[in-house]
C-alpha positions, 0 to 999 in steps of 0.5 A: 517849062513852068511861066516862073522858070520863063521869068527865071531865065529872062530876069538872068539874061537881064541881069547878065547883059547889065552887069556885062555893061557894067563890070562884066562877068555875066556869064556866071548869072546865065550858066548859075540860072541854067544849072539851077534850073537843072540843065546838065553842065555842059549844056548849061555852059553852051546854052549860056554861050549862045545867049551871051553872043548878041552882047559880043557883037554889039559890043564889037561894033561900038568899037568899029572905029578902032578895029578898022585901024588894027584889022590886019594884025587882028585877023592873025589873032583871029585866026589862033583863036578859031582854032583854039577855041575849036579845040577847047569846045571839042575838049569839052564835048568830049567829057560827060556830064559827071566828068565836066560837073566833077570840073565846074566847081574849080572852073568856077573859083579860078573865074572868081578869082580872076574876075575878082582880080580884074582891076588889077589885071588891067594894062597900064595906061599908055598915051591915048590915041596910040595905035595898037601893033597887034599880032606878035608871036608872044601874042598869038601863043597867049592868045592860043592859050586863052582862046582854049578855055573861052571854048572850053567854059568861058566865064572870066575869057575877056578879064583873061584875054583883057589882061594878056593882050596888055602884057603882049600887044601895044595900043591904049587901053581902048583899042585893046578892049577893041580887040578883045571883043572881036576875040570874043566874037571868033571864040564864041562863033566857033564854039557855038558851031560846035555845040549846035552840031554836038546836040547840047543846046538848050534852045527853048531855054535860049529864046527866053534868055536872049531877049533879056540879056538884050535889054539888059545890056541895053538898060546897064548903060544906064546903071553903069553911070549910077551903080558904083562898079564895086558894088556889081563886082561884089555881087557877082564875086558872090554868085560865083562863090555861091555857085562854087559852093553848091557844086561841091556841096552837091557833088 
């Protein structure tokens, strides 16, 4: 690996965490450096998911207070999304490069636009403070559903899963933001277990990701308070245009 790959893969974890803190859809900055940088598809999708991890947790135990009031109904979504997740991730080692790169390029519009279509997809607001009821039948199916593309590809999952849990489940908006970062922590564990044992990891390329997506979500805090979401949102509805376009122009 040359030194301006390193940095390469550093800046993109960095500039991943920030816009996660800000307005989410980093992922597309990590999985775009890594098939840029010429890592195959597949791996270029697991190794990002591993990178990203850190981000989830964290995230998660900023929202304690609120998971500690709604675990018991949260450990039945759990339970779907392991094994949705398992599924997406086995679906996904079991294509080839050629087969899941043929793929990308409209996984990456459908993430687009869905990332593009986040304000919108928002729940409504409820009364503050009211407590979430989570675990119904409609909700565990949904999440099923969703729980399968996180582990499939991920990118645009929490806009996904942000958007189904206010259609399904009651709480005010935080708590379900709650919920689905401790969704995402199932979802990601299990679909990295998965790629680790399946050989598809970048790992070299991991160690220079991790750290600066660390930073990164760490110095977002402070842009979130400065840097209008709109601008962010647009810039990341670009990269996943971008990406897009050189996936079907290199098909």
């Amino acid at each position: 690996m040359t030194l301006l790959l390193a940095c390469l893969l550093f800046l993109s974890g960095f500039v991943s965490g920030a816009i996660n803190a800000v307005a989410g859809g980093g992922t597309f900055i990590t999985f775009g450096a890594l098939t840029l940088a010429g890592i195959p598809p597949i791996s270029a999708n697991a190794t990002s998911s591993i990178a990203q991890f850190p981000g989830y947790v964290t995230s998660t135990l900023a929202y304690w207070s609120d998971i500690r009031r709604m675990w018991r109904g949260a450990l039945l979504l759990c339970l779907v999304s392991a094994v949705g997740s398992l599924l997406g991730a086995l679906l996904l080692l079991a294509l080839d490069n050629p087969s899941f790169r043929a793929m990308v390029p409209w996984l990456l519009i459908g993430a687009t636009t869905l990332f593009a279509a986040g304000p919108w997809l928002k729940p409504k607001p409820r009364n503050p403070g009211e407590a979430a009821q989570v675990g119904s039948l409609a909700g565990r199916s949904v999440q099923f559903v969703t729980s399968i593309y996180g582990g499939f590809f991920g990118a645009g999952m929490g806009i996904m899963m942000l958007a189904t849990l206010g259609l399904t489940e009651s709480g005010d908006y935080h708590r379900l933001n709650a919920l689905k970062n401790m969704l995402a922590i199932v979802i990601a564990a299990v679909a990295i277990v998965v790629f680790v044992s399946g050989g598809v990891v970048a790992w070299l390329e991991v160690l220079f990701m991790m750290p600066g997506v660390a930073l990164g979500g760490y110095s977002g805090v402070w842009a979130a308070k400065r840097v209008p979401q709109a601008i962010v949102r647009v810039f990341v509805i670009a990269i996943g245009l971008f990406l897009a376009g050189y996936y079907f122009w290199t098909g």
